[in-house]
PDB file of N, CA, C, O and CB in Angstrom:
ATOM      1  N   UNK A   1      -5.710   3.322  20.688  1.00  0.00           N
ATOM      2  CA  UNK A   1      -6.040   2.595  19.471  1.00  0.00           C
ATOM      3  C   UNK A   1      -7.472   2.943  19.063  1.00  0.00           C
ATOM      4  O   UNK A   1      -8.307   3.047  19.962  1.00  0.00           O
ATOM      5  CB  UNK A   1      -5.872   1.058  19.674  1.00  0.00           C
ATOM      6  N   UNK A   2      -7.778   3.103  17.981  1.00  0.00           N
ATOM      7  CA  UNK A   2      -9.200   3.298  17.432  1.00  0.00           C
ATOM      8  C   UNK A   2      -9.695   1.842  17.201  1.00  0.00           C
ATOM      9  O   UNK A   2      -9.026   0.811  17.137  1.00  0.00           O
ATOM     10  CB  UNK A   2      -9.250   4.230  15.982  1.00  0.00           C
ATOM     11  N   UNK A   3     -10.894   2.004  17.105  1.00  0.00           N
ATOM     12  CA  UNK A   3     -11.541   0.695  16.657  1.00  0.00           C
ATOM     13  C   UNK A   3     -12.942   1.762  15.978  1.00  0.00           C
ATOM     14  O   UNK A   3     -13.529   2.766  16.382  1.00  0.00           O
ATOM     15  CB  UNK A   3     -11.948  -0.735  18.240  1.00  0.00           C
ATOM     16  N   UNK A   4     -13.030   0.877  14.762  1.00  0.00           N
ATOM     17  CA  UNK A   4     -13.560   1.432  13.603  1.00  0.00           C
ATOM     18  C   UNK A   4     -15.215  -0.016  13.078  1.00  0.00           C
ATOM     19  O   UNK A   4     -15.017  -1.211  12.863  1.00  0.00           O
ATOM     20  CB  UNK A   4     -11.819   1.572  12.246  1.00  0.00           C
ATOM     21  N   UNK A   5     -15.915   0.338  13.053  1.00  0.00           N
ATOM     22  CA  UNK A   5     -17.078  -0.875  12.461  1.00  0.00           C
ATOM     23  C   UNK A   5     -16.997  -1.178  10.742  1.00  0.00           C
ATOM     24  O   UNK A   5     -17.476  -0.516   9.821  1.00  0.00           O
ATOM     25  CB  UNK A   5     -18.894  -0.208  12.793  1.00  0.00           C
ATOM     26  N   UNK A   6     -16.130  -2.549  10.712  1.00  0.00           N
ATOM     27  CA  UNK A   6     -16.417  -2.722   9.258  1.00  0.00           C
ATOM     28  C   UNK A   6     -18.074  -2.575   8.459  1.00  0.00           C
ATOM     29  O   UNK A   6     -19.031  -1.916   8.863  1.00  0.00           O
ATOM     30  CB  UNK A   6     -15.889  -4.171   9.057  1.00  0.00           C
ATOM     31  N   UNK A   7     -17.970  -3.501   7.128  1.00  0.00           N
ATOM     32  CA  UNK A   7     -19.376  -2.921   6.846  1.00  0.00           C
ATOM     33  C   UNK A   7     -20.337  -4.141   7.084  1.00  0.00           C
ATOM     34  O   UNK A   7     -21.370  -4.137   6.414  1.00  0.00           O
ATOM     35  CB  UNK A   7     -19.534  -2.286   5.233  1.00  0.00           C
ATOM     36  N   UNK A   8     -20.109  -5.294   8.043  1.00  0.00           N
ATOM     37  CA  UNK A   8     -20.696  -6.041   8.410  1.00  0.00           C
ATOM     38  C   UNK A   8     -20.756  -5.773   9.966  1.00  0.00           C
ATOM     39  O   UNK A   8     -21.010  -6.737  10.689  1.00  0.00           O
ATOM     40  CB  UNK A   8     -20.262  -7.128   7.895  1.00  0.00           C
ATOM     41  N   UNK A   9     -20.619  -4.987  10.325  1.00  0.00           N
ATOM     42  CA  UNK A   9     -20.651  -4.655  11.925  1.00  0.00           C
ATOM     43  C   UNK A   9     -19.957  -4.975  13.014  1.00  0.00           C
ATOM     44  O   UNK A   9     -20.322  -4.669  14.149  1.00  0.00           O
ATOM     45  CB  UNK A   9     -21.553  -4.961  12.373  1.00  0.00           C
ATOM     46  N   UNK A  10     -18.636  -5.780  12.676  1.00  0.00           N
ATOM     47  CA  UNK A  10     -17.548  -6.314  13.134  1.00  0.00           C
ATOM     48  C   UNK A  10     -16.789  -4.787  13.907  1.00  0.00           C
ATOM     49  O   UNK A  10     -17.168  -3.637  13.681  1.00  0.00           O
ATOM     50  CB  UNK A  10     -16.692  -7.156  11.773  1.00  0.00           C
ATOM     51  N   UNK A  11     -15.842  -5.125  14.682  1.00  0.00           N
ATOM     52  CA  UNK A  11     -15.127  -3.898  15.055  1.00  0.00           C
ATOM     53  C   UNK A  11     -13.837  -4.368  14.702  1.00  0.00           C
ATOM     54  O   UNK A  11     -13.391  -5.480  14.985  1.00  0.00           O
ATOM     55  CB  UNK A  11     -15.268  -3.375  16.575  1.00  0.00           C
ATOM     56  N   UNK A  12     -13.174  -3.344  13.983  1.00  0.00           N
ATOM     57  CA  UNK A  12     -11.286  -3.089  13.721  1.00  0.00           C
ATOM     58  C   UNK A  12     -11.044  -2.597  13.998  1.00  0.00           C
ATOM     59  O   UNK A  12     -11.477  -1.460  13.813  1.00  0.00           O
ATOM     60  CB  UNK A  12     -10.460  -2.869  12.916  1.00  0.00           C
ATOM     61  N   UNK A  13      -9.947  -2.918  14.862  1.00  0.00           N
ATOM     62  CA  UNK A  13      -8.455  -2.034  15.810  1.00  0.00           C
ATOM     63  C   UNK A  13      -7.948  -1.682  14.703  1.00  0.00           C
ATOM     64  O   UNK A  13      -7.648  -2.557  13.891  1.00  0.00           O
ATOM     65  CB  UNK A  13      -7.118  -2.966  16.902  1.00  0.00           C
ATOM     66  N   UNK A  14      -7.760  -0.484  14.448  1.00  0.00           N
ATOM     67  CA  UNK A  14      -6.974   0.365  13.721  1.00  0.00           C
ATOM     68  C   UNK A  14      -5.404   0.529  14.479  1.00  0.00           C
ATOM     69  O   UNK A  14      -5.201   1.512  15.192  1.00  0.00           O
ATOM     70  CB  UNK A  14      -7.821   1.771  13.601  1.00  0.00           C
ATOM     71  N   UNK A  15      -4.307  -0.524  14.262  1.00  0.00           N
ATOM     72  CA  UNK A  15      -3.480  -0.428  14.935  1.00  0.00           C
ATOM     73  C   UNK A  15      -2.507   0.977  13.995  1.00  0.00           C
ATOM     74  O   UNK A  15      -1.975   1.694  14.842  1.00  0.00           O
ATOM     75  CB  UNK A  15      -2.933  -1.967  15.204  1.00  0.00           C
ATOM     76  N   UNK A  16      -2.327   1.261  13.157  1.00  0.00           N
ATOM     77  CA  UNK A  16      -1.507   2.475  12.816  1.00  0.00           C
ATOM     78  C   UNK A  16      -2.166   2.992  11.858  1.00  0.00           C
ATOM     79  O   UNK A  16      -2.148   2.742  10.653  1.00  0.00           O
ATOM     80  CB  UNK A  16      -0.109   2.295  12.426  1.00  0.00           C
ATOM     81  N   UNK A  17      -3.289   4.403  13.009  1.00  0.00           N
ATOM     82  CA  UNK A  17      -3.967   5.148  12.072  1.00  0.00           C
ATOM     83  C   UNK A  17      -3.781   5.844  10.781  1.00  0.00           C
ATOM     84  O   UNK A  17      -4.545   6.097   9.850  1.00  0.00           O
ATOM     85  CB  UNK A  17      -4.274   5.806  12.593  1.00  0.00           C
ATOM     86  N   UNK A  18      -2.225   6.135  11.066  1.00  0.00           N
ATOM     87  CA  UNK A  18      -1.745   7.177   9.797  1.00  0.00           C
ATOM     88  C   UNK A  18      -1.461   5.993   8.364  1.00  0.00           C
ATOM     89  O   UNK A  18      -1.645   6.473   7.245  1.00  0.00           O
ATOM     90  CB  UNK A  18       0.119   8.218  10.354  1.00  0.00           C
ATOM     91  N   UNK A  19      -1.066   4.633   8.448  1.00  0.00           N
ATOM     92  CA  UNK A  19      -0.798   4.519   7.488  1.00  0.00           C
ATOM     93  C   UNK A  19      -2.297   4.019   6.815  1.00  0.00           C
ATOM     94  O   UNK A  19      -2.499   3.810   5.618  1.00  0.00           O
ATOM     95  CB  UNK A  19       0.400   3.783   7.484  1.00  0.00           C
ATOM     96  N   UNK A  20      -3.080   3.914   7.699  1.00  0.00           N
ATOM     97  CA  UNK A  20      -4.817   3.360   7.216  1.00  0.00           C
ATOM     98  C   UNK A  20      -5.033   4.585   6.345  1.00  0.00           C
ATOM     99  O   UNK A  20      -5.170   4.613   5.122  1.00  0.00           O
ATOM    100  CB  UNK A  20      -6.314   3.205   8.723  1.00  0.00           C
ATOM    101  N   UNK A  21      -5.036   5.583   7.204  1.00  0.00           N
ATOM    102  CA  UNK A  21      -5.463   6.865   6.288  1.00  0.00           C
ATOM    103  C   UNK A  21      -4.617   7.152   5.005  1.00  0.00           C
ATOM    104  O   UNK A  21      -5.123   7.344   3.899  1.00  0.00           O
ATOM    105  CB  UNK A  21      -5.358   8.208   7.165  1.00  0.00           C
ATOM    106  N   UNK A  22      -3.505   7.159   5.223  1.00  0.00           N
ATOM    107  CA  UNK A  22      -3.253   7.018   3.874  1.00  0.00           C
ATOM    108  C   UNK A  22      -2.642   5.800   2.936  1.00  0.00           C
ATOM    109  O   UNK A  22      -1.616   5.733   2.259  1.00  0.00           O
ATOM    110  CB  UNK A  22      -2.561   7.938   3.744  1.00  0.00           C
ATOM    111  N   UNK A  23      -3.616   4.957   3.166  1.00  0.00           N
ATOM    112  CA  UNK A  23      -3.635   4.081   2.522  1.00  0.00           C
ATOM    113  C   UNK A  23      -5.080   4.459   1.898  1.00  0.00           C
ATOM    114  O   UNK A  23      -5.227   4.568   0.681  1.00  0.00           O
ATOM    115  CB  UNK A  23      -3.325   2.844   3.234  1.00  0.00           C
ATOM    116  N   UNK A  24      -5.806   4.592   2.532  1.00  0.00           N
ATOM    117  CA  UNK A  24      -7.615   4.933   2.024  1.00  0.00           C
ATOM    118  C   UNK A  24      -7.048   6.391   1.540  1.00  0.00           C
ATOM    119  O   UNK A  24      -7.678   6.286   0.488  1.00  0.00           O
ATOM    120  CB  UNK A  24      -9.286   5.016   3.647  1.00  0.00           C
ATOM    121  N   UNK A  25      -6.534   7.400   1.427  1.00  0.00           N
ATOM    122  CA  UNK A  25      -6.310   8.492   0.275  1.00  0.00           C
ATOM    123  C   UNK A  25      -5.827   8.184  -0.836  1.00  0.00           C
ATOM    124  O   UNK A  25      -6.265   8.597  -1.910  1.00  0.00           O
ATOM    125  CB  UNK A  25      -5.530   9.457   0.569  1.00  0.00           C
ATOM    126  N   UNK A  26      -4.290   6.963  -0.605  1.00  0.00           N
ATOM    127  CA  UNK A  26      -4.015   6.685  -2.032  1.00  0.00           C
ATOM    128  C   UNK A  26      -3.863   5.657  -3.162  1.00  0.00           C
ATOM    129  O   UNK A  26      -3.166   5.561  -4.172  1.00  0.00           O
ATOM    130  CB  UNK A  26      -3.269   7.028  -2.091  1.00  0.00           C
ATOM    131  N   UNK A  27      -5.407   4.478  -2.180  1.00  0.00           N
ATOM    132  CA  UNK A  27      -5.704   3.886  -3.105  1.00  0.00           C
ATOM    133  C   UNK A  27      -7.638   3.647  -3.204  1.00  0.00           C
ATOM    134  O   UNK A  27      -8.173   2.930  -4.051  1.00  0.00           O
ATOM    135  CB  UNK A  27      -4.733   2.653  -2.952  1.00  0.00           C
ATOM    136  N   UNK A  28      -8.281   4.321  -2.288  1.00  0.00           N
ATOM    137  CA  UNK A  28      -9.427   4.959  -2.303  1.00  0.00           C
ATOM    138  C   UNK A  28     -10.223   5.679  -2.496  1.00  0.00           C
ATOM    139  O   UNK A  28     -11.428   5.479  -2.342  1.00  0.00           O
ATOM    140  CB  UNK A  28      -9.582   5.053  -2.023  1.00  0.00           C
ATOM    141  N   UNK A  29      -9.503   7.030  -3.012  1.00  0.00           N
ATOM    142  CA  UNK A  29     -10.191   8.004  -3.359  1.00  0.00           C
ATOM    143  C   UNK A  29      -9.995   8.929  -4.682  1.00  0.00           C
ATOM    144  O   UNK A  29      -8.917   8.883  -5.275  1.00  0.00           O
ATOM    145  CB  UNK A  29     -10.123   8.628  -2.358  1.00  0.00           C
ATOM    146  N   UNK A  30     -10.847   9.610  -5.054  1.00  0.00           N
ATOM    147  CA  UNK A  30     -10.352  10.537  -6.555  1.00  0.00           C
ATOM    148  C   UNK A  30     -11.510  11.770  -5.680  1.00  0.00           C
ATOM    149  O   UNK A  30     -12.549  11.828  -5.023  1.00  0.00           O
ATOM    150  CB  UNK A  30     -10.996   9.637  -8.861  1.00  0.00           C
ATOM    151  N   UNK A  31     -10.227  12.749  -6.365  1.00  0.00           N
ATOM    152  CA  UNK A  31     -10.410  14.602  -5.743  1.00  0.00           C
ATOM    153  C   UNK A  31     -10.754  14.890  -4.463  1.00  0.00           C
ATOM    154  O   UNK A  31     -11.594  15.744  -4.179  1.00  0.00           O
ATOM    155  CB  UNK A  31     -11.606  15.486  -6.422  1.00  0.00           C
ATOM    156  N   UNK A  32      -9.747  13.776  -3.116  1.00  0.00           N
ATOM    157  CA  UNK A  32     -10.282  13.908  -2.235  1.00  0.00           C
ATOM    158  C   UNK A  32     -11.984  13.730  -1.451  1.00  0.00           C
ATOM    159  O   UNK A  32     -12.562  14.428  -0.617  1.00  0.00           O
ATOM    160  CB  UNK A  32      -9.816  14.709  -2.346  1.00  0.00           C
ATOM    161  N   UNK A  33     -12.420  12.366  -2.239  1.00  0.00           N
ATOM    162  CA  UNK A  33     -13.305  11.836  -1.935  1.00  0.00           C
ATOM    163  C   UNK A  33     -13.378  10.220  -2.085  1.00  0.00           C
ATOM    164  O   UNK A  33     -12.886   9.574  -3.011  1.00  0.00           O
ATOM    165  CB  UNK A  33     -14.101  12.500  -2.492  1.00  0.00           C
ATOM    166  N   UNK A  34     -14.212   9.627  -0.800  1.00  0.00           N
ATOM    167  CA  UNK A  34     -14.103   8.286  -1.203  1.00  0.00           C
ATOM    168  C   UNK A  34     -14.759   7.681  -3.121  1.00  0.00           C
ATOM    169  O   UNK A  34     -15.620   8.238  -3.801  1.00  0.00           O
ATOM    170  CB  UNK A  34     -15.043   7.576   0.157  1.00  0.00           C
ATOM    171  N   UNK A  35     -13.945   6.423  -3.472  1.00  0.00           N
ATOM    172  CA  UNK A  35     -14.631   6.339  -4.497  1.00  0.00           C
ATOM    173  C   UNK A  35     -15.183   4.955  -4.742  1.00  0.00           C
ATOM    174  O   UNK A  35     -14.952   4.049  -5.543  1.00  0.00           O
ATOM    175  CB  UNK A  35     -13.909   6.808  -5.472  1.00  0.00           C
ATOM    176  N   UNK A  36     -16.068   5.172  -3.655  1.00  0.00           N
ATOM    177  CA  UNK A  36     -17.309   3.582  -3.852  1.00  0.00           C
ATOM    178  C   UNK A  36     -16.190   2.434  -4.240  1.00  0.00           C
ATOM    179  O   UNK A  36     -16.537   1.502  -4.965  1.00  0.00           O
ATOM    180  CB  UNK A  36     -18.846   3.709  -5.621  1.00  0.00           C
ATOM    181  N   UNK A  37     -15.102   2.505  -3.838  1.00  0.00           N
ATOM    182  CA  UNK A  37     -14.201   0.813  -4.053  1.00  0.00           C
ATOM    183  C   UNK A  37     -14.366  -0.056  -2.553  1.00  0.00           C
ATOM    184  O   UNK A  37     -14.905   0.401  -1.544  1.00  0.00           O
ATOM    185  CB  UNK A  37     -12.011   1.089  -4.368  1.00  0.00           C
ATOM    186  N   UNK A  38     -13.924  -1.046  -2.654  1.00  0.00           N
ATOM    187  CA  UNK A  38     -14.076  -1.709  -1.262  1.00  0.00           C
ATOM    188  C   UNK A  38     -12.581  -2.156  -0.917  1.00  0.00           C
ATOM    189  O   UNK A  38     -11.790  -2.647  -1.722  1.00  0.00           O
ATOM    190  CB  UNK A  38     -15.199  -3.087  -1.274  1.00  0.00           C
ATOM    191  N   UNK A  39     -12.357  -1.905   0.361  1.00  0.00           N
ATOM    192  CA  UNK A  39     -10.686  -1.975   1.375  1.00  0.00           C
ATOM    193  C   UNK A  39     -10.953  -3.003   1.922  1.00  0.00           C
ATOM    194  O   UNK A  39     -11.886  -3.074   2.721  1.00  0.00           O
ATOM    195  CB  UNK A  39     -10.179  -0.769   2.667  1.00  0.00           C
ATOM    196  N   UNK A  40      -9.933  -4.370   1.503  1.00  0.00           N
ATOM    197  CA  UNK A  40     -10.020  -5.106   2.760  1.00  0.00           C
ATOM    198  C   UNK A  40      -8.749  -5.545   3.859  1.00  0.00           C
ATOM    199  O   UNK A  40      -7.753  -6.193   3.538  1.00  0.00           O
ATOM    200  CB  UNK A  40     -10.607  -6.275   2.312  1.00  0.00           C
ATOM    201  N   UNK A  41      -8.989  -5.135   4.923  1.00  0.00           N
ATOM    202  CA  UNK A  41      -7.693  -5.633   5.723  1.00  0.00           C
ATOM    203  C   UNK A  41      -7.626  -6.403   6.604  1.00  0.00           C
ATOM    204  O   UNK A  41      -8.218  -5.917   7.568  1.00  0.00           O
ATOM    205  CB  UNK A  41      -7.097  -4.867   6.261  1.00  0.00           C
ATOM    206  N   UNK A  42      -7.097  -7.670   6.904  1.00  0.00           N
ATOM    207  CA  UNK A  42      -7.113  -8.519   7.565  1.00  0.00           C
ATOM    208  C   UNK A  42      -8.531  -9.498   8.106  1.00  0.00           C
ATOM    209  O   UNK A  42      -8.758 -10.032   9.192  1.00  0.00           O
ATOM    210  CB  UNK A  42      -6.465  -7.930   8.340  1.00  0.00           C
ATOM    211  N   UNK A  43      -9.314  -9.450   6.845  1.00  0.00           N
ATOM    212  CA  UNK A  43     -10.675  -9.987   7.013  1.00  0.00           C
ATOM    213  C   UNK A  43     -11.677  -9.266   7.186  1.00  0.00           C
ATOM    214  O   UNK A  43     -12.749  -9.862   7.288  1.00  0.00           O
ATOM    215  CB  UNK A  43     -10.782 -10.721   7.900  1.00  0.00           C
ATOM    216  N   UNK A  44     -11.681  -7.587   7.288  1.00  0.00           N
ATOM    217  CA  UNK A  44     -12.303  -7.073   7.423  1.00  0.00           C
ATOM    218  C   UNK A  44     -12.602  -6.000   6.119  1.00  0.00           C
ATOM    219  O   UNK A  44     -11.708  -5.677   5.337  1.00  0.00           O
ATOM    220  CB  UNK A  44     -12.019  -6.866   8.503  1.00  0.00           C
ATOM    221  N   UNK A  45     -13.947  -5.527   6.025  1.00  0.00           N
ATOM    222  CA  UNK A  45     -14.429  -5.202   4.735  1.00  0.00           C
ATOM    223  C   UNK A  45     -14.779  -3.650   4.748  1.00  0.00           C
ATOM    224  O   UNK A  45     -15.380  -3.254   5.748  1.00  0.00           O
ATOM    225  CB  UNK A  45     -15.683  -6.123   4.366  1.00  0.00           C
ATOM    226  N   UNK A  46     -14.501  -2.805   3.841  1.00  0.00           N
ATOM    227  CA  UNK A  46     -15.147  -1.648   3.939  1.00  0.00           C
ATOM    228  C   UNK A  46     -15.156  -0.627   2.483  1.00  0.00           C
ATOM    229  O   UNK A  46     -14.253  -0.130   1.810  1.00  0.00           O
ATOM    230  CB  UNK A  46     -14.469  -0.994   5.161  1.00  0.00           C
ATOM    231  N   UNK A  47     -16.332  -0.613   2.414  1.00  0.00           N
ATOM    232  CA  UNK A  47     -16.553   0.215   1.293  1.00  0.00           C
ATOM    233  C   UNK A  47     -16.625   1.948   1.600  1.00  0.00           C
ATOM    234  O   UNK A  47     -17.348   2.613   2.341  1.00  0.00           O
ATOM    235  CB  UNK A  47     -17.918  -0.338   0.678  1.00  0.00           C
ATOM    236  N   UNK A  48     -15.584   2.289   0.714  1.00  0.00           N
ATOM    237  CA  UNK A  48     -14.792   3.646   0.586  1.00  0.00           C
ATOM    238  C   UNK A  48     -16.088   4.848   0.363  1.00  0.00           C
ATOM    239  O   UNK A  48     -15.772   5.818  -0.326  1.00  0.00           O
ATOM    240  CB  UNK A  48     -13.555   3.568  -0.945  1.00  0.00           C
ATOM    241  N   UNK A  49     -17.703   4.806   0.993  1.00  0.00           N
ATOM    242  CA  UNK A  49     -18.058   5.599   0.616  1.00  0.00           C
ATOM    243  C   UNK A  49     -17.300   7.092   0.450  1.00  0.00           C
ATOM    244  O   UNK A  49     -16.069   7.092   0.472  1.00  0.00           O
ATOM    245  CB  UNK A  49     -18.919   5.444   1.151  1.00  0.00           C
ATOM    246  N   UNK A  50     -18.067   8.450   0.274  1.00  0.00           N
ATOM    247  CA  UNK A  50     -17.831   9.716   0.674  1.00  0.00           C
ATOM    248  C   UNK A  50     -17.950   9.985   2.431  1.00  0.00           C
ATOM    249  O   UNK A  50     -17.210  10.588   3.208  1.00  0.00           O
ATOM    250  CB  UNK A  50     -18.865  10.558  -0.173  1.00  0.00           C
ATOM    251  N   UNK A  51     -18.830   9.474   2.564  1.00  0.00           N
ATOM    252  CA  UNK A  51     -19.093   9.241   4.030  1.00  0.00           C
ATOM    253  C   UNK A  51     -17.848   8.534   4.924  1.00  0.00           C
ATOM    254  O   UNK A  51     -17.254   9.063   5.864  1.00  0.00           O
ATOM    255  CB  UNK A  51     -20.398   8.290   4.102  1.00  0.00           C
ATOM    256  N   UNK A  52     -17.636   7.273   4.399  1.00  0.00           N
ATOM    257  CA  UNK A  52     -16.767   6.435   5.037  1.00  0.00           C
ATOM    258  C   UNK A  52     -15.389   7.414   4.620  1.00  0.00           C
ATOM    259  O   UNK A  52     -14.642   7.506   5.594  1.00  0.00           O
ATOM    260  CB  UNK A  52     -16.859   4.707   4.457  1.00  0.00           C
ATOM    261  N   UNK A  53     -15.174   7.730   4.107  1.00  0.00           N
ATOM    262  CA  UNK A  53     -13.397   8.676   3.697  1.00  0.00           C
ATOM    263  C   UNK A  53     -13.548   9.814   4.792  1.00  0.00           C
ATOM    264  O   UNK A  53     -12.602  10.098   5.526  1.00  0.00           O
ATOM    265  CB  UNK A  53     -13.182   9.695   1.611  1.00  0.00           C
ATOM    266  N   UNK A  54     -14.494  10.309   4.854  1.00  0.00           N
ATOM    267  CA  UNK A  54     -14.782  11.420   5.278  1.00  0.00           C
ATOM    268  C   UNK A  54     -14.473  11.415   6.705  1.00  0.00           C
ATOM    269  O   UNK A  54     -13.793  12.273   7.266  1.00  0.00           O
ATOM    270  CB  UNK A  54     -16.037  11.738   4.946  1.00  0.00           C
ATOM    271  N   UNK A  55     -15.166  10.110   7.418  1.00  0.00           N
ATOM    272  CA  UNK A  55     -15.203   9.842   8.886  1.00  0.00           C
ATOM    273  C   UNK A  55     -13.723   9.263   9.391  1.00  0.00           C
ATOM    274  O   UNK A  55     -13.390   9.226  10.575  1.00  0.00           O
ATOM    275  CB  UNK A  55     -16.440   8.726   9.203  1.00  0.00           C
ATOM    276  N   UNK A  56     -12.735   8.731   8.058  1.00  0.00           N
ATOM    277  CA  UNK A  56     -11.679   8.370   8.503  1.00  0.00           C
ATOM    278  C   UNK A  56     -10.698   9.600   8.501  1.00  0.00           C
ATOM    279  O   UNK A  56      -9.617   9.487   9.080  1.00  0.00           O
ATOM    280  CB  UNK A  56     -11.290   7.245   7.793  1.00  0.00           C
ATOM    281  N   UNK A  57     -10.946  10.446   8.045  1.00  0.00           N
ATOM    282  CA  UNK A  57     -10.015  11.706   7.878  1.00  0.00           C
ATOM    283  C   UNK A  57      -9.935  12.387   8.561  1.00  0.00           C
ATOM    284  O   UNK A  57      -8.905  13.047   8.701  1.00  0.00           O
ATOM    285  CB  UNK A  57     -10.099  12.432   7.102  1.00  0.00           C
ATOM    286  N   UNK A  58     -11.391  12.584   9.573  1.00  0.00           N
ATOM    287  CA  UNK A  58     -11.419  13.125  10.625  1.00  0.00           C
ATOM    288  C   UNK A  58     -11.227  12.136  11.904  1.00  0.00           C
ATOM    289  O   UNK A  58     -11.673  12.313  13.038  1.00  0.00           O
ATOM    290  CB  UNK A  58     -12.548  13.830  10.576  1.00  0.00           C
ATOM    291  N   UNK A  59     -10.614  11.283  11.526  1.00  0.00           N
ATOM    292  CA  UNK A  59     -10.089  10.704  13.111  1.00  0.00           C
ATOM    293  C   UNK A  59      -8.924  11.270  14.110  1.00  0.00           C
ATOM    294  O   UNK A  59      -8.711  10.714  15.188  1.00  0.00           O
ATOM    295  CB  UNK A  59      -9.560   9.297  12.906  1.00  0.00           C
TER     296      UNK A  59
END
């Protein structure tokens, strides 16, 4: 299981990486980049930088 730091410093178990990821491709990003929106799942917060897309893609 991954565990990932929201953007308050909390940690999330990423229980099913593939559908996170593409969930953050196809409602997070434009031309394959994050687009500054904010994801929240189960209380936890995260804003879609370029950075943040970037680090989830390569998990």
């Amino acid at each position: 299981m991954i565990v990932i730091k929201d953007d308050y410093g909390n940690d999330y178990e990423v229980s099913d990486l593939k559908a996170f990821k593409e969930h953050i491709k196809s409602y997070h990003s434009r031309n394959g980049k994050g687009d500054g929106s904010i994801h929240e799942e189960n209380g936890f917060w995260f804003k879609v930088t370029e950075e943040f897309y970037d680090f989830v893609m390569n998990l």
